[in-house]
matplotlib code that plots the C-alpha trace (Angstrom):
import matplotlib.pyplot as plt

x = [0.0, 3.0, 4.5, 1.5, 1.1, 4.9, 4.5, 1.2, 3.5, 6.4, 3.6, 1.7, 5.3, 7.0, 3.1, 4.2, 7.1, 6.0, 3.1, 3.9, 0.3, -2.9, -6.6, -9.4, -12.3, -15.6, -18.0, -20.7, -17.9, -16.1, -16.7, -16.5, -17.3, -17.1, -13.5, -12.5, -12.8, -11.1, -7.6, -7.9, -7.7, -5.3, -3.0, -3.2, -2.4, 1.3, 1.8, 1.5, -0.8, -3.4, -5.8, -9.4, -10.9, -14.1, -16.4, -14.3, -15.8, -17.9, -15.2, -12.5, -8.9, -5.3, -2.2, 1.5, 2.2, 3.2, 3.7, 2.2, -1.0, -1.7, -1.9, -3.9, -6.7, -6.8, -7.1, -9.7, -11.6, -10.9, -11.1, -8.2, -6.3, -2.5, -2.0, 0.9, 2.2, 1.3, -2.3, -2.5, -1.1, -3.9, -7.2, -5.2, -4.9, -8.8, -9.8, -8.2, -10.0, -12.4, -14.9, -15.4, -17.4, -14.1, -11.6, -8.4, -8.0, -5.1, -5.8, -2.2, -3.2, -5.7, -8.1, -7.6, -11.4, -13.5, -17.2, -19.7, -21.2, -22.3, -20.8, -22.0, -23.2, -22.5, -21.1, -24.6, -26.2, -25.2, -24.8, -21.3, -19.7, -21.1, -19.2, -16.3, -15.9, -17.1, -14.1, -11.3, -10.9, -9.9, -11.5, -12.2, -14.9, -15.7, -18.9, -20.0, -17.3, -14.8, -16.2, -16.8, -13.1, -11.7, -10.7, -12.4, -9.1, -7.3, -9.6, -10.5, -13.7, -16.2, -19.9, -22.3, -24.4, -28.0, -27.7, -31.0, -29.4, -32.5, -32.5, -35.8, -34.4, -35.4, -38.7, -38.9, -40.9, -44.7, -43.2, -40.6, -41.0, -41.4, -38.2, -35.0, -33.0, -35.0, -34.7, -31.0, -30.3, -31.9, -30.4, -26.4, -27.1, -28.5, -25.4, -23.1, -24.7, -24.1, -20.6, -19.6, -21.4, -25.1, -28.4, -30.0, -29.4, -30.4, -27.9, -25.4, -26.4, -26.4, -22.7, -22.0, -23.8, -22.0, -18.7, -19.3, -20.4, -17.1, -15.2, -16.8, -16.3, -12.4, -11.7, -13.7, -15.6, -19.1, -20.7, -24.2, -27.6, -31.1, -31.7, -28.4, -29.2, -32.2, -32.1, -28.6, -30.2, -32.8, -31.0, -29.1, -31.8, -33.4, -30.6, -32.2, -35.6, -36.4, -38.5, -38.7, -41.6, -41.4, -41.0, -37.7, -36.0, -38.7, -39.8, -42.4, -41.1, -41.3, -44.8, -43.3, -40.1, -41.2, -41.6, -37.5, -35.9, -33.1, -33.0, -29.6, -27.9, -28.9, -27.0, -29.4, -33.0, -34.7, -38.3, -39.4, -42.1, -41.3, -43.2, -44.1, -46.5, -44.0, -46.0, -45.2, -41.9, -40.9, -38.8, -40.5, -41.9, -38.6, -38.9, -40.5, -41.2, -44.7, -44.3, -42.9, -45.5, -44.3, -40.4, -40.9, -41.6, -39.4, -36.1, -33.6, -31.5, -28.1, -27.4, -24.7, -22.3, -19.4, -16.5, -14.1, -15.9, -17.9, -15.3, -16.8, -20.4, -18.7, -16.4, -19.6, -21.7, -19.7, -21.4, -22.1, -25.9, -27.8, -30.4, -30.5, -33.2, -34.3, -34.1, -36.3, -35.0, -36.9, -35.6, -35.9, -35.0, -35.9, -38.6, -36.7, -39.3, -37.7, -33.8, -31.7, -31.1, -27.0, -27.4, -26.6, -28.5, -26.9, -29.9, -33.5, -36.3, -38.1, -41.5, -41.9, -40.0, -38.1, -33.8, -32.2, -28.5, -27.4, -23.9, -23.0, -19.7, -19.7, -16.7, -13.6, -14.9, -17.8, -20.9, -23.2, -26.7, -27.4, -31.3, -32.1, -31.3, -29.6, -29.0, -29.6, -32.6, -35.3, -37.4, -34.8, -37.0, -35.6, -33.4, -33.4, -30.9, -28.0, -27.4, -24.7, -22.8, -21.4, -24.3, -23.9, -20.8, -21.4, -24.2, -24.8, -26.1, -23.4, -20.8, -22.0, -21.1, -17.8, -17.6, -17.2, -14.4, -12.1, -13.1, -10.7, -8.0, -8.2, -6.3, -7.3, -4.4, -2.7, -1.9, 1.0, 1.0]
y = [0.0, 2.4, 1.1, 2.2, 5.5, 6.7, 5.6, 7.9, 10.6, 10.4, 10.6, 13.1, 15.3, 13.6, 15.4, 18.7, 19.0, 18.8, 20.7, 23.9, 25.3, 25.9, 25.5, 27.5, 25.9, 28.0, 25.3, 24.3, 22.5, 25.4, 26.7, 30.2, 31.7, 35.8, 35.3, 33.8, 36.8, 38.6, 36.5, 37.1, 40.4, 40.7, 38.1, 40.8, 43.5, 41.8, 42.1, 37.8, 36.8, 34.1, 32.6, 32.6, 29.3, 30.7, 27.9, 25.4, 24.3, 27.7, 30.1, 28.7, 30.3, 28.9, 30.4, 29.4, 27.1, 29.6, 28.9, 32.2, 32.1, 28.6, 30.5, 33.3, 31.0, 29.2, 32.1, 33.5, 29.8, 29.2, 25.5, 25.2, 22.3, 21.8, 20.8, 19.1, 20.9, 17.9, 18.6, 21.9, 21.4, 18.9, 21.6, 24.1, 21.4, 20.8, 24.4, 25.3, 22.3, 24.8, 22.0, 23.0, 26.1, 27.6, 29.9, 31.3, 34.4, 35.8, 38.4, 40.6, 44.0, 45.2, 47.6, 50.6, 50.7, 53.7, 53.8, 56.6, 57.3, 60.2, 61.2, 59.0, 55.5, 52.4, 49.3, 48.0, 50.4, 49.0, 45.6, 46.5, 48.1, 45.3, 42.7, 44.9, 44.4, 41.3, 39.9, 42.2, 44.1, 47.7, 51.0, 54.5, 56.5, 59.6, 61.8, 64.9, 67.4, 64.7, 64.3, 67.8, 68.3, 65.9, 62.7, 60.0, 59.3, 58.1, 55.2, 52.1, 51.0, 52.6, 52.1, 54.2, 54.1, 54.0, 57.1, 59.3, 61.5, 63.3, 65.3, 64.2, 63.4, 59.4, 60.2, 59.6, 62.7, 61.1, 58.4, 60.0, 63.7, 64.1, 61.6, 63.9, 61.5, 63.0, 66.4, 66.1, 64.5, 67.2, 70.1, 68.3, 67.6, 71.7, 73.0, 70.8, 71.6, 75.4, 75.4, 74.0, 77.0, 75.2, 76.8, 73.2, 69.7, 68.1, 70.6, 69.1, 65.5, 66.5, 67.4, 64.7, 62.4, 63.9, 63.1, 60.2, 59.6, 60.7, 58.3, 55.6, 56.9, 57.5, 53.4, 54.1, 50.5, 52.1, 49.3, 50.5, 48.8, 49.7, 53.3, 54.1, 52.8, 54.3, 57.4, 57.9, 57.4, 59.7, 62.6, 62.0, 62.1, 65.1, 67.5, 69.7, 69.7, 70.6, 67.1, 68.2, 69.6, 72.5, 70.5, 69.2, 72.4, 75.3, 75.7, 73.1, 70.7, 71.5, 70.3, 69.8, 67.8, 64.2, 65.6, 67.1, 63.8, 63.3, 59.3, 59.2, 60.5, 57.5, 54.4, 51.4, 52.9, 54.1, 55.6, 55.5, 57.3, 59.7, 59.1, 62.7, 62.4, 63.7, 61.2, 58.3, 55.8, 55.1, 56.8, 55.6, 52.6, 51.4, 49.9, 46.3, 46.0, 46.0, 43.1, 40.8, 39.2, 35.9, 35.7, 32.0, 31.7, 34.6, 33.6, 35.2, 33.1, 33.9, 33.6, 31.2, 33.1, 31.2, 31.9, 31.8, 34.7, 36.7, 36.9, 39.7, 38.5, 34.8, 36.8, 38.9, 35.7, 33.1, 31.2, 27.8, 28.4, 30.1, 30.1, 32.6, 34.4, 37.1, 39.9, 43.6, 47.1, 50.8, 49.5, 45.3, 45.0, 46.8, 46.1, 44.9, 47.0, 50.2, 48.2, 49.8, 47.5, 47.3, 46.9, 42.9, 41.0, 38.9, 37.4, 37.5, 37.1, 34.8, 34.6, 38.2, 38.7, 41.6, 41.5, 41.5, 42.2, 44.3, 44.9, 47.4, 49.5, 53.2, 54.5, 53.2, 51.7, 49.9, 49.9, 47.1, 47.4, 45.4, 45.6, 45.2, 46.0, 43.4, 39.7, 37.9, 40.2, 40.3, 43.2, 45.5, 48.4, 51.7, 51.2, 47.4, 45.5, 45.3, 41.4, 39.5, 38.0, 35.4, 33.4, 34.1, 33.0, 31.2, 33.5, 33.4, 36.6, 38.7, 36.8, 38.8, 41.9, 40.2, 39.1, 43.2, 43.6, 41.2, 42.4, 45.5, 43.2, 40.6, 39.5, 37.2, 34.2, 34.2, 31.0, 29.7, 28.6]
z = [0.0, 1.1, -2.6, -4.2, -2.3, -3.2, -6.9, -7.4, -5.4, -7.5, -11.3, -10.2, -9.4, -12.7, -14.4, -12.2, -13.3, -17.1, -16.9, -18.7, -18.7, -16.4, -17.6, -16.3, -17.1, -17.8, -18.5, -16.2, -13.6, -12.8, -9.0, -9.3, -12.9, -12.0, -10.0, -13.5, -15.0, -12.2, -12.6, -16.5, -15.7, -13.0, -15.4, -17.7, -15.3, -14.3, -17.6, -18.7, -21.8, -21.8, -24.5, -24.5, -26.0, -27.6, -26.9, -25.5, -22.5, -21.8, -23.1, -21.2, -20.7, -20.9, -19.6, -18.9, -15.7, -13.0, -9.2, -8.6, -10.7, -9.1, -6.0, -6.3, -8.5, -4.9, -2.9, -5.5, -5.2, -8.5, -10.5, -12.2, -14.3, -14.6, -18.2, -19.8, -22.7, -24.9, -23.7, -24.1, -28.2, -28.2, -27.3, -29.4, -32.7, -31.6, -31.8, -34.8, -37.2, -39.4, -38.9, -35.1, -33.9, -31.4, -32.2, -30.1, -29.1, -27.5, -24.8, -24.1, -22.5, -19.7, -20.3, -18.7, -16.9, -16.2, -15.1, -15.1, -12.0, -9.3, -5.9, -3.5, -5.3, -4.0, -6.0, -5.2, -7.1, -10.5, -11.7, -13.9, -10.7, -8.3, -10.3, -11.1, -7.1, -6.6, -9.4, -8.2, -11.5, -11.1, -12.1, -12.0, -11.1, -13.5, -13.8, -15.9, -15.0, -16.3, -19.1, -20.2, -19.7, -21.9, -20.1, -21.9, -24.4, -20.7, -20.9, -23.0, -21.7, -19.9, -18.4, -17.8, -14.7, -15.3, -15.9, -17.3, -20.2, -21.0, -17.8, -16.4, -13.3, -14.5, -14.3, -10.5, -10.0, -9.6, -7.4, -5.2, -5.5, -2.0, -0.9, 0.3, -1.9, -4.9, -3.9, -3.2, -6.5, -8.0, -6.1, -6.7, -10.7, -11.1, -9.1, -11.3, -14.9, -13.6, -12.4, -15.8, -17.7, -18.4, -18.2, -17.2, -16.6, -20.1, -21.5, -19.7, -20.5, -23.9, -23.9, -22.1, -24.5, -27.0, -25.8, -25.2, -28.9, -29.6, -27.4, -29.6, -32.8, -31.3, -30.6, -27.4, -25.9, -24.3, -22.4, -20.4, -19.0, -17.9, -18.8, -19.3, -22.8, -24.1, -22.4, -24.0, -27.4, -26.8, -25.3, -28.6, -31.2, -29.0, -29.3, -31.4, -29.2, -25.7, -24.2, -20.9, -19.3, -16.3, -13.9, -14.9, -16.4, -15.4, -18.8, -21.2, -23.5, -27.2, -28.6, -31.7, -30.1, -31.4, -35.0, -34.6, -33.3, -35.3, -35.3, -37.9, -34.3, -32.2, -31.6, -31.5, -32.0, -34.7, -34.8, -31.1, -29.9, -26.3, -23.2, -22.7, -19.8, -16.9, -14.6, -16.8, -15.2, -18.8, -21.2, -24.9, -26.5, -26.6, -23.4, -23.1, -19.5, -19.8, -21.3, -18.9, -16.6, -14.7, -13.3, -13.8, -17.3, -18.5, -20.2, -23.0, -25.0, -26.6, -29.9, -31.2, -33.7, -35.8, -33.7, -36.6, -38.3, -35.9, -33.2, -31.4, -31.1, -29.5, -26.8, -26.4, -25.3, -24.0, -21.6, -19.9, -20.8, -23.4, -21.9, -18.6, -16.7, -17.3, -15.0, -15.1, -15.2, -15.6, -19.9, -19.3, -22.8, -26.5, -28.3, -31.8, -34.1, -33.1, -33.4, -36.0, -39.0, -38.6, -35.0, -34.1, -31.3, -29.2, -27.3, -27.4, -25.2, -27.9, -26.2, -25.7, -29.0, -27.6, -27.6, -24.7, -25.1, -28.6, -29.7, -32.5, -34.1, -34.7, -36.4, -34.8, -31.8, -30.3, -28.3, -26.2, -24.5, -22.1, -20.7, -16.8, -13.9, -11.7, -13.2, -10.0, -8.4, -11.2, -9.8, -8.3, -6.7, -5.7, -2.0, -2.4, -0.5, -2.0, -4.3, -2.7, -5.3, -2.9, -3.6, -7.4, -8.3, -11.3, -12.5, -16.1, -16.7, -15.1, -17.0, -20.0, -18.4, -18.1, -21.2, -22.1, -19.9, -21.7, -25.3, -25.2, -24.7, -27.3, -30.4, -33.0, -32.6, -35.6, -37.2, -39.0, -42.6]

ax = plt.figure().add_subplot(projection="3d")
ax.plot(x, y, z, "-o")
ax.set_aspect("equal")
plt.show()
């Protein structure tokens, strides 16, 4: 027995000892999906390059053998494999048949991260800066003043908060007009927009809008959710217009304002129709919340791209599911009839027949909607508790988010000929 004990000591060394690689598995075994994510990054950070295998084993990642990386995927709670080099030729001689649906991609350089948010949020405010914590990766806060003066080109990726662009306060005002929250949100965002030289809030959203338009056309990655998505869109298409009424700026909205939206300035939308009721939680007809009835039957489904051509659309929805829950926001999703035609969707609530999670490219850079609120709380209400993402740690729908992060930092794996 003693014999046998030794022997199995001294093959799994002789294996140590030739293992030149380490294997994070992302398919349905792994223990910790979102801390995956986290030691891509932080990989990338200490300046080492790993591969992601689209679509091997849920989007899995393969690095060199290091004593060091071994350790912190333990502390992280990690799974991990030690590979022999042999082995790790092997899944890379796999991938690359142009019979299978995977495709190598080589990630060398961490995104320098930035997300848009006020004084005084918590990470549990947003779903983006909630997992951003949760995994370890590092970023910045910015907000309006920031923006205005010029330091999106520091940055290669940012988010933006669920933000309301159009300046109606996000349409809190029949609900919580009356909460000193409200009034103090109010109150800061007026000061600000008149300290950097603008008569009212939405003129300041605008600019900042703006900006960030130009960030995307400039190589910029713009990643947002929930309202930060059609509210962006509209604030965009309404820059010619005023569309809010007195009680948001002290004046009335335009009545011709839906007649002068300017739809060839939007990202994703295209012939919406404006909420204008003040009194009215909802931004257009964008939205399709009201369509979502039972948490139990309501699912979205990614789509499945062909990772050797559409390389962006597979980082963008790897997965060990495609199918995941679906989760409500003040915008749950987008109602695909008012979708732009170049804009590609990367999963779909089928039964509703609404898209979830859209993805497009606007001169040299790129943008992705992502519907919802919270992926793991699917009615988040205003001052809700805050998700604990220790009980989530393999959860499907924030590994989308996560999927964003990477994408700045990915090269296509050449091969050799």
């Amino acid at each position: 027995m003693k014999k046998t004990l030794f022997l199995l000591l001294i093959i799994s060394f002789s294996l140590r000892l030739n293992a030149t690689s380490v294997l994070i598995p992302m398919d349905n075994g792994q223990s910790n999906h979102l801390k995956a994510y986290g030691i891509a990054y932080w990989m990338l950070n200490n300046g080492l390059t790993l591969e992601w295998l689209l679509n091997y084993r849920g989007g899995s990642f393969l690095c060199p053998h290091d004593v060091k990386i071994e350790e912190e995927l333990t502390i992280r709670g990690v799974k991990y494999e030690v590979i022999t080099d042999g082995k790790a030729n092997a899944i890379r001689n796999e991938i690359s048949n142009p019979d299978v649906n995977q495709e190598i991609i080589q990630l060398e350089k961490a995104p320098k991260i930035a997300v848009y948010t006020p004084k005084g949020k918590q990470p549990w405010d947003d779903a983006v800066t909630l997992v951003l914590e949760y995994a370890e990766i590092p970023y910045e806060k910015i907000y309006d003043s920031a923006i205005v003066m010029g330091v999106l080109p520091k940055y290669d990726w940012l988010h933006l908060h669920h933000e309301d662009f159009t300046g109606q306060y996000g349409k809190f005002f029949n609900n919580f007009r009356n909460a000193p929250w409200y009034h103090a949100q109010v109150a800061e965002a007026e000061s600000d927009a008149k300290m950097l030289g603008f008569n009212k809030v939405s003129q300041l959203k605008l600019a900042v809008a703006n900006n960030l338009k130009n960030f995307v056309l400039g190589g910029g990655f713009l990643f947002t959710m929930c309202s930060g998505t059609d509210s962006f869109d509209i604030a965009l298409a309404a820059h010619n217009t005023d569309i809010c009424e007195s009680m948001f700026d002290g004046d009335p909205a335009d009545p011709n304002c839906q007649q002068k939206l300017d739809y060839a300035n939007t990202f994703a939308f295209d012939k919406f129709t404006l909420e204008r009721n003040p009194l009215v939680y909802e931004y257009s007809n964008v939205d399709g919340t009201d369509l979502h009835k039972s948490e139990a039957m309501d699912k979205f489904s990614l789509f499945e791209f062909s990772a050797k051509w559409d390389v962006i659309p597979t980082m963008l929805t790897q997965c060990h599911t495609d199918i995941i829950d679906d989760f409500m926001g003040q915008t749950t999703d987008f109602k695909k009839d008012f979708i732009k035609s170049n804009v590609l969707i990367l999963g779909e609530n089928k039964a509703l027949g609404t898209a979830k999670y859209v993805h497009g490219e606007l001169g040299q850079g790129t943008w992705t909607f992502y519907g919802g609120h919270d992926p793991e709380d699917y009615r988040h209400m205003v001052q809700d508790p805050p998700t604990d993402l220790n009980l989530h740690p393999n959860s499907p729908g924030y590994r989308l988010i996560l999927n964003n992060i990477l994408f700045p930092a990915a090269k296509k794996k050449k091969r050799k000929t």
